[in-house]
The first five atom37 places (N, CA, C, CB, O) and aatype in JSON, in Angstrom:
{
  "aatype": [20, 20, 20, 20, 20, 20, 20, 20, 20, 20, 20, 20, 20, 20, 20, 20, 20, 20, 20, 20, 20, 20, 20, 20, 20, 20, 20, 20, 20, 20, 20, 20, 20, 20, 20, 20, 20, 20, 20, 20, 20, 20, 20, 20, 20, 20, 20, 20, 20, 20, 20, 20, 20, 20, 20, 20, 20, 20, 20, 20, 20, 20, 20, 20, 20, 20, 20, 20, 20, 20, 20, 20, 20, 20, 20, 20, 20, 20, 20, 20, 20, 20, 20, 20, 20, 20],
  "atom_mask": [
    [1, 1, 1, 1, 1],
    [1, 1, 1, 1, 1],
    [1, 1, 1, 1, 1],
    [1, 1, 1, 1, 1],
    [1, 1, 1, 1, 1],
    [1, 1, 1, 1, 1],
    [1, 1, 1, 1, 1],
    [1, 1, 1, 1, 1],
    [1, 1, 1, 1, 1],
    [1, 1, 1, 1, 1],
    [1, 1, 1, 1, 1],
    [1, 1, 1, 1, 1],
    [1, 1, 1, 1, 1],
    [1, 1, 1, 1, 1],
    [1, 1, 1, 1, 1],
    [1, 1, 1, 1, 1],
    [1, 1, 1, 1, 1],
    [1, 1, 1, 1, 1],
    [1, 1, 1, 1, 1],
    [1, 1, 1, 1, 1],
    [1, 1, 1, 1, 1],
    [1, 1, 1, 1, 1],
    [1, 1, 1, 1, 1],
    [1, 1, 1, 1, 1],
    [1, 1, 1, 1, 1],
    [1, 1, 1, 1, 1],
    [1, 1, 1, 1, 1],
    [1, 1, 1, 1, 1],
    [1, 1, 1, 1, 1],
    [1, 1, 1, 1, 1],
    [1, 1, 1, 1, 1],
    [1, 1, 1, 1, 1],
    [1, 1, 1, 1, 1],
    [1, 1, 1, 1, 1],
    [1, 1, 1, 1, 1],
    [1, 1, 1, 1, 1],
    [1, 1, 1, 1, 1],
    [1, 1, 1, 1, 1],
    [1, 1, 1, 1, 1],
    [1, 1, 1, 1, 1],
    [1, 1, 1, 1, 1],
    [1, 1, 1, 1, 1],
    [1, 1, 1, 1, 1],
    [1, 1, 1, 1, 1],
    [1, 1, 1, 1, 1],
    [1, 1, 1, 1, 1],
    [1, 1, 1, 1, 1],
    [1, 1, 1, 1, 1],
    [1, 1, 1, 1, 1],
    [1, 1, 1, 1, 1],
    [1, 1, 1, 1, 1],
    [1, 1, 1, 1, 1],
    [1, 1, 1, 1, 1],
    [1, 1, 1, 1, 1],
    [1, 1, 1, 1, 1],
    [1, 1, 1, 1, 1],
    [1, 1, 1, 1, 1],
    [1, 1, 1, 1, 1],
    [1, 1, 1, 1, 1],
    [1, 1, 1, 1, 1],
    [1, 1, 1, 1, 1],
    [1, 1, 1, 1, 1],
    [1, 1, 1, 1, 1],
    [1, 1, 1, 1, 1],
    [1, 1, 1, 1, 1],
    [1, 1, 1, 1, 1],
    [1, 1, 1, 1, 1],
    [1, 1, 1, 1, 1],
    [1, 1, 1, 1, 1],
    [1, 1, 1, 1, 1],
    [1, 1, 1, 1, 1],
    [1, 1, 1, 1, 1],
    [1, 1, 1, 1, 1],
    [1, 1, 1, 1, 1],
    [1, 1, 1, 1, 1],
    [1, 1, 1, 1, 1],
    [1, 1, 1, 1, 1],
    [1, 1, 1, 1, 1],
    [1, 1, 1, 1, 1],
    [1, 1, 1, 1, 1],
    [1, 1, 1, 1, 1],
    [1, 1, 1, 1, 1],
    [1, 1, 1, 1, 1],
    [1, 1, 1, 1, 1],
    [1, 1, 1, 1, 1],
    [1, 1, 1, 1, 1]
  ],
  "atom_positions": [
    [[218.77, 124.14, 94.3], [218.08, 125.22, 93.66], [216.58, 125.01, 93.82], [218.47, 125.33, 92.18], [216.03, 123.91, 93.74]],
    [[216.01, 126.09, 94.04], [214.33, 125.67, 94.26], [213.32, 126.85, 93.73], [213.94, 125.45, 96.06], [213.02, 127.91, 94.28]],
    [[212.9, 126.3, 92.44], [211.98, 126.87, 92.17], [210.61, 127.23, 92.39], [212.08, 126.66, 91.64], [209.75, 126.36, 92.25]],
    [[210.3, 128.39, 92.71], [208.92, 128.79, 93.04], [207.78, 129.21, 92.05], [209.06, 129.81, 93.83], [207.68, 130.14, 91.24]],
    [[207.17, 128.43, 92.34], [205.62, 128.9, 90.8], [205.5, 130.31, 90.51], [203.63, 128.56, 91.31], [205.87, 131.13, 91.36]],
    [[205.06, 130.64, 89.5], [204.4, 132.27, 89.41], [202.97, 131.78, 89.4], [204.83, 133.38, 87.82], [202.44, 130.79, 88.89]],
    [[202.47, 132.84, 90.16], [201.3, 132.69, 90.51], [200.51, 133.53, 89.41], [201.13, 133.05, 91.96], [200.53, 134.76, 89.55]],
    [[199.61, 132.82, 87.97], [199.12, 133.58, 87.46], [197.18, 134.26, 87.81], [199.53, 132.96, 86.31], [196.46, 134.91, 87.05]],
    [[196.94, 133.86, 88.95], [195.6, 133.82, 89.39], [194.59, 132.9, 89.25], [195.14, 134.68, 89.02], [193.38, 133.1, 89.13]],
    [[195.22, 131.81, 89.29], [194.48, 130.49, 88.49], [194.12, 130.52, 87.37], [193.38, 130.03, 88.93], [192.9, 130.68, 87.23]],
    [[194.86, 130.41, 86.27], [194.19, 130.78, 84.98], [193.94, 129.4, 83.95], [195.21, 131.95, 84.21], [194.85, 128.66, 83.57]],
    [[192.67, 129.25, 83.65], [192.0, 128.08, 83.15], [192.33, 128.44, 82.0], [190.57, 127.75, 83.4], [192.43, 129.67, 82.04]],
    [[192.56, 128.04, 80.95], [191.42, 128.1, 79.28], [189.99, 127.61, 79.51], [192.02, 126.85, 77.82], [189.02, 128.38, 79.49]],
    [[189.91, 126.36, 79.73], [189.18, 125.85, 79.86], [187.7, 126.78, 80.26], [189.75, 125.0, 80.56], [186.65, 126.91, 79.63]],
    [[188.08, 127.24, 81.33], [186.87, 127.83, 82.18], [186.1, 129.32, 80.99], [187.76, 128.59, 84.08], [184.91, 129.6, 80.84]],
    [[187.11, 129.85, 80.47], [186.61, 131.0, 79.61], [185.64, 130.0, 78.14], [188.33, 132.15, 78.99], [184.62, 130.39, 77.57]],
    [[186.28, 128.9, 77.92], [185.38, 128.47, 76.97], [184.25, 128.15, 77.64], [185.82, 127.44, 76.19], [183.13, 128.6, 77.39]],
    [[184.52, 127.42, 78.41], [182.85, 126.72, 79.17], [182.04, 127.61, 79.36], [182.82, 126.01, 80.7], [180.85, 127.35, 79.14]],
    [[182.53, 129.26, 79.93], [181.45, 130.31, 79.82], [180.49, 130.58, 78.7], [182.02, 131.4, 79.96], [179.26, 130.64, 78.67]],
    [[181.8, 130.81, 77.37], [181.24, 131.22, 76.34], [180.35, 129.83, 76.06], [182.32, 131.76, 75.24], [179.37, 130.12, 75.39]],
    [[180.39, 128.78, 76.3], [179.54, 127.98, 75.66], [178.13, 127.78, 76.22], [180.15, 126.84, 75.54], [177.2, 127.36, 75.53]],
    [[178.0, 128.2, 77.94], [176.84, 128.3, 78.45], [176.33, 129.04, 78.17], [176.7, 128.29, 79.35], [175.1, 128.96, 78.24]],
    [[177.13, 130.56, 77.56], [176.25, 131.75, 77.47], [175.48, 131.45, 75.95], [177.23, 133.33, 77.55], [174.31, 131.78, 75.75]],
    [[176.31, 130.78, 74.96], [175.21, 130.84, 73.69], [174.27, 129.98, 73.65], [175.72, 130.66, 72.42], [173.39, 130.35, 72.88]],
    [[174.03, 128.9, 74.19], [173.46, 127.62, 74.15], [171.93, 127.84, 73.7], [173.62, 126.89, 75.58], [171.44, 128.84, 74.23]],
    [[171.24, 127.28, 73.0], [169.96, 128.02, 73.0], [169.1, 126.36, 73.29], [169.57, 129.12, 71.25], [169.61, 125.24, 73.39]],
    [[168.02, 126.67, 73.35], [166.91, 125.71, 73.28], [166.37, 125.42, 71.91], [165.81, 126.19, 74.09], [165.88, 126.31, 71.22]],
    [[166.46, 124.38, 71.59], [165.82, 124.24, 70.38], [164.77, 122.59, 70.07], [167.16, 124.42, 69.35], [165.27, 121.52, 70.41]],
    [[163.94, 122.61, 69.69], [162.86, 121.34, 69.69], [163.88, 120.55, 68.51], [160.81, 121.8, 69.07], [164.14, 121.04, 67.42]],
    [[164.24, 119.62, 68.85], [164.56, 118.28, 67.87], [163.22, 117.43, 68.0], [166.05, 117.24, 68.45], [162.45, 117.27, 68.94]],
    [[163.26, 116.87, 66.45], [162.17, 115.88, 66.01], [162.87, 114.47, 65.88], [161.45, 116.35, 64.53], [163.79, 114.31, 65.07]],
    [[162.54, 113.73, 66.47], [163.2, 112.21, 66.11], [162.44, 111.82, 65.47], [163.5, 111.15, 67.08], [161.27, 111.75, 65.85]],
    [[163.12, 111.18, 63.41], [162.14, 110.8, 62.71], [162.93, 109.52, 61.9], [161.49, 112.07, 61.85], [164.1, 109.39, 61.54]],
    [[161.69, 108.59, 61.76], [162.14, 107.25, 61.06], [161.55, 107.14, 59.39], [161.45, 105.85, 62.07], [160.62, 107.83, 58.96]],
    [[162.02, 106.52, 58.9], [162.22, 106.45, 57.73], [162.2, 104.76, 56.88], [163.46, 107.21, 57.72], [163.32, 104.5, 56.44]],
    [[161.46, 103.99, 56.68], [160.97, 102.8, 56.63], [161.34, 103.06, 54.98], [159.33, 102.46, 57.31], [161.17, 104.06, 54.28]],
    [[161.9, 101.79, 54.69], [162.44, 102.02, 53.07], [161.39, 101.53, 52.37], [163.89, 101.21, 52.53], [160.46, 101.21, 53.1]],
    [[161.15, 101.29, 50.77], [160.05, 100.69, 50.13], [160.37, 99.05, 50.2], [159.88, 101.31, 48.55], [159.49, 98.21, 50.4]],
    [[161.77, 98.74, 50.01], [162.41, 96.96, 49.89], [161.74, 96.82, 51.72], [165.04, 96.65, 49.57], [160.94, 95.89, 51.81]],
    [[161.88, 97.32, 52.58], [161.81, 97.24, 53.98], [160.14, 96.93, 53.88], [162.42, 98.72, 54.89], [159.69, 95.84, 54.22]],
    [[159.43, 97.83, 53.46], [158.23, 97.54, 53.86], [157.62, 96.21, 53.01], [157.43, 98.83, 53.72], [157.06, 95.21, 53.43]],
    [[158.02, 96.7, 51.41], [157.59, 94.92, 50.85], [157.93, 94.14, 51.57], [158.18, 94.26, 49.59], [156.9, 93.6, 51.98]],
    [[159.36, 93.39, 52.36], [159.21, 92.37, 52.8], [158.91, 92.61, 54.28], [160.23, 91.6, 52.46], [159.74, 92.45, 55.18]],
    [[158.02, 92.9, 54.4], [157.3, 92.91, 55.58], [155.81, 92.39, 55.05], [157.35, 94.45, 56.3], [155.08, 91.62, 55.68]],
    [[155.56, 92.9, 53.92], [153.88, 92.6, 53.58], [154.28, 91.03, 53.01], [152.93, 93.9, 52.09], [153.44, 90.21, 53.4]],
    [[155.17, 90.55, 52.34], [154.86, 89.71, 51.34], [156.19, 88.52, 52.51], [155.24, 90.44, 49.27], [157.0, 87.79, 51.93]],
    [[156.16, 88.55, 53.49], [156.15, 87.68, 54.05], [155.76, 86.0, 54.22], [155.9, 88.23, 54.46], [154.76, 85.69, 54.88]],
    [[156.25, 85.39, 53.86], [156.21, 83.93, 53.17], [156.14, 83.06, 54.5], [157.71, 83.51, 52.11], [155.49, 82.02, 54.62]],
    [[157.04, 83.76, 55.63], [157.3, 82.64, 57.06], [156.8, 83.03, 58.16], [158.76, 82.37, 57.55], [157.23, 82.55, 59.21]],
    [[155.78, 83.97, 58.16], [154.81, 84.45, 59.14], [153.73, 83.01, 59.96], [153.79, 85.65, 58.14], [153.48, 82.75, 61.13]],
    [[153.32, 82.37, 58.64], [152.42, 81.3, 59.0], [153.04, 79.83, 59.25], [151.42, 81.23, 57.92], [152.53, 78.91, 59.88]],
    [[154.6, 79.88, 58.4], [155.58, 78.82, 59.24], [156.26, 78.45, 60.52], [156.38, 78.81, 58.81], [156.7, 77.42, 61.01]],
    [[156.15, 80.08, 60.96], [156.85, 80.42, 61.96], [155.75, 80.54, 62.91], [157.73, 81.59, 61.75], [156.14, 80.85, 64.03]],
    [[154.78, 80.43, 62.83], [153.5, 80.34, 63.47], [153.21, 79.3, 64.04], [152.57, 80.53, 62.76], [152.83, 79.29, 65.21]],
    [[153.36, 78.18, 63.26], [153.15, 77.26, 63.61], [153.8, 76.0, 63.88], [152.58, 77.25, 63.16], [153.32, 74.87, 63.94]],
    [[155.63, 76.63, 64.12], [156.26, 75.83, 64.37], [156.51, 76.92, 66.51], [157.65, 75.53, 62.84], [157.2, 76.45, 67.41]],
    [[155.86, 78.02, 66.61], [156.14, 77.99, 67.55], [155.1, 77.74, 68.44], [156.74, 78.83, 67.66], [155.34, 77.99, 69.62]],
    [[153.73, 77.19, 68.08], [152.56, 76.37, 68.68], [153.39, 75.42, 68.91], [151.23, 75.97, 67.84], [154.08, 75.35, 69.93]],
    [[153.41, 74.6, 67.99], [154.41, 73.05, 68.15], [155.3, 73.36, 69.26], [155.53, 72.58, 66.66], [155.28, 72.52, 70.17]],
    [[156.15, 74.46, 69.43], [157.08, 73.87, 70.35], [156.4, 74.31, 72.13], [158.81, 74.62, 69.91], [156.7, 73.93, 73.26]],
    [[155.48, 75.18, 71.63], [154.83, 75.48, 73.11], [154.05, 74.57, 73.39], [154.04, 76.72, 73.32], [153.66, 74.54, 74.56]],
    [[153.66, 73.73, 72.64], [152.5, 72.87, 73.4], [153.67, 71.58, 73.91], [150.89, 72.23, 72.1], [153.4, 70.86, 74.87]],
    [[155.23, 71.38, 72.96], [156.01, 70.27, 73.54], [156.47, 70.5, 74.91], [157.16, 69.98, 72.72], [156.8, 69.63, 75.71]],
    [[156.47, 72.06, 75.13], [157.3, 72.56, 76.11], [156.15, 72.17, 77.85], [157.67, 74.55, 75.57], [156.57, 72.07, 79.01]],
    [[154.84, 72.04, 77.39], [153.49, 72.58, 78.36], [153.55, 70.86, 78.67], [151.62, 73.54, 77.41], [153.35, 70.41, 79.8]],
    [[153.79, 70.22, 77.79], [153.53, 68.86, 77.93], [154.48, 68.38, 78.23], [153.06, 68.22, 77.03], [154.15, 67.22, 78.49]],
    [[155.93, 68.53, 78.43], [157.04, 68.32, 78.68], [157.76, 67.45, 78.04], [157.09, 68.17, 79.63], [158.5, 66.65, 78.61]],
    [[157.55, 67.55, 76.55], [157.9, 66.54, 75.62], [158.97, 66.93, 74.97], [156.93, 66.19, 74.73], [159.28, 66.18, 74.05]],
    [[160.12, 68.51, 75.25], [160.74, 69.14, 74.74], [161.89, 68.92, 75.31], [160.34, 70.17, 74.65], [162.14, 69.23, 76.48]],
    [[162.57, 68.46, 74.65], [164.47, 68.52, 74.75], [165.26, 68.86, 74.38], [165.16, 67.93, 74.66], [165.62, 68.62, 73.22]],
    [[165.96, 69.62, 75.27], [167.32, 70.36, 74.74], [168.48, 69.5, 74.49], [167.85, 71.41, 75.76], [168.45, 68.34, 74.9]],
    [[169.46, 69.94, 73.86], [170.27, 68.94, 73.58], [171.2, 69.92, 73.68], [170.13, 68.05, 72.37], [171.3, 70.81, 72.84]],
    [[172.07, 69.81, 74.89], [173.43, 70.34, 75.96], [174.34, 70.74, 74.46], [174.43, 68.68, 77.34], [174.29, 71.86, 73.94]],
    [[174.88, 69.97, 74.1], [175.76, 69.46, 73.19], [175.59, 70.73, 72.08], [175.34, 67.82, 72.66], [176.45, 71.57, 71.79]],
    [[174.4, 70.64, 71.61], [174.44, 71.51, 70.29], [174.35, 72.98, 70.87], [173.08, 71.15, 69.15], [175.28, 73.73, 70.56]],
    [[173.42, 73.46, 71.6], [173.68, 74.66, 72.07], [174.93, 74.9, 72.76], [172.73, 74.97, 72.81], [175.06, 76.12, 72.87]],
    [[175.78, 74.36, 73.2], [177.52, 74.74, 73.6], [178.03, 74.84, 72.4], [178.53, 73.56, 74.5], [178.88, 75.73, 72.39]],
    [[177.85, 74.16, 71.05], [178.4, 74.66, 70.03], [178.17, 75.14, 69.25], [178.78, 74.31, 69.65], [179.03, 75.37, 68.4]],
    [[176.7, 75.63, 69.1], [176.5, 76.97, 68.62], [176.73, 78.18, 69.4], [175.31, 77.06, 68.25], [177.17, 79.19, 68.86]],
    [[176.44, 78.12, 70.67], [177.61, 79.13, 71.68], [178.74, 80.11, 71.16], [178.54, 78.16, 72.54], [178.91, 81.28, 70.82]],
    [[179.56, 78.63, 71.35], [181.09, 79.13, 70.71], [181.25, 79.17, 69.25], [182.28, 78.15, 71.15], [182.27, 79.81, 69.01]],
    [[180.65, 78.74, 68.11], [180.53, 79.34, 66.83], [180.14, 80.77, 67.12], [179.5, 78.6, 65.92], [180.67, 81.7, 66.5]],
    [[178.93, 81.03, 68.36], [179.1, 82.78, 68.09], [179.9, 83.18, 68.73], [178.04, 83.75, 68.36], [180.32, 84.27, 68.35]],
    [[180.46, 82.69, 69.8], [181.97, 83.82, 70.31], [182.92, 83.49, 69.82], [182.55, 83.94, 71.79], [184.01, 84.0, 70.12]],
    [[182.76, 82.42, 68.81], [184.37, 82.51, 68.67], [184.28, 82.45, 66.65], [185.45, 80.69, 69.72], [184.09, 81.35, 66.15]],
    [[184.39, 83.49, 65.88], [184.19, 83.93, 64.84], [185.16, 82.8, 64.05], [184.43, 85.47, 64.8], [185.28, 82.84, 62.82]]
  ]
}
């Protein structure tokens, strides 16, 4: 037994929506806007480790310039896998 298609003229859905959706589309200006909280900005001003962190990363640039800086294999492979492996 062999069935033959009916030929409905190619008929999409698809294609009648995609019309209607090109035809309404409009242009419109979006504003991208941020929003900085009040807890967000205090600890930004009242920052305690700005001048610790300052000056522990002199220290390590001048160990690094002088070549007095060592990594240690060992601990960075296992802090590694503490982060990939939860």
């Amino acid at each position: 037994m062999k069935i033959n298609p009916i030929h409905f003229h190619s008929v999409n859905p698809y294609k009648r929506a995609q019309r209607n959706v090109s035809a309404t589309t409009t242009t419109s200006n979006f504003e991208d806007k941020i929003e900085i909280s009040k807890a967000a900005k205090e600890m930004q001003i009242t920052s305690d480790f700005s001048a610790e962190r300052a000056a522990k990363v002199q220290s390590l640039k001048q160990q690094i310039q002088s070549g007095e800086y060592q990594v240690d294999a060992g601990q960075v492979a296992k802090d590694l896998l503490k982060y990939y492996r939860p």
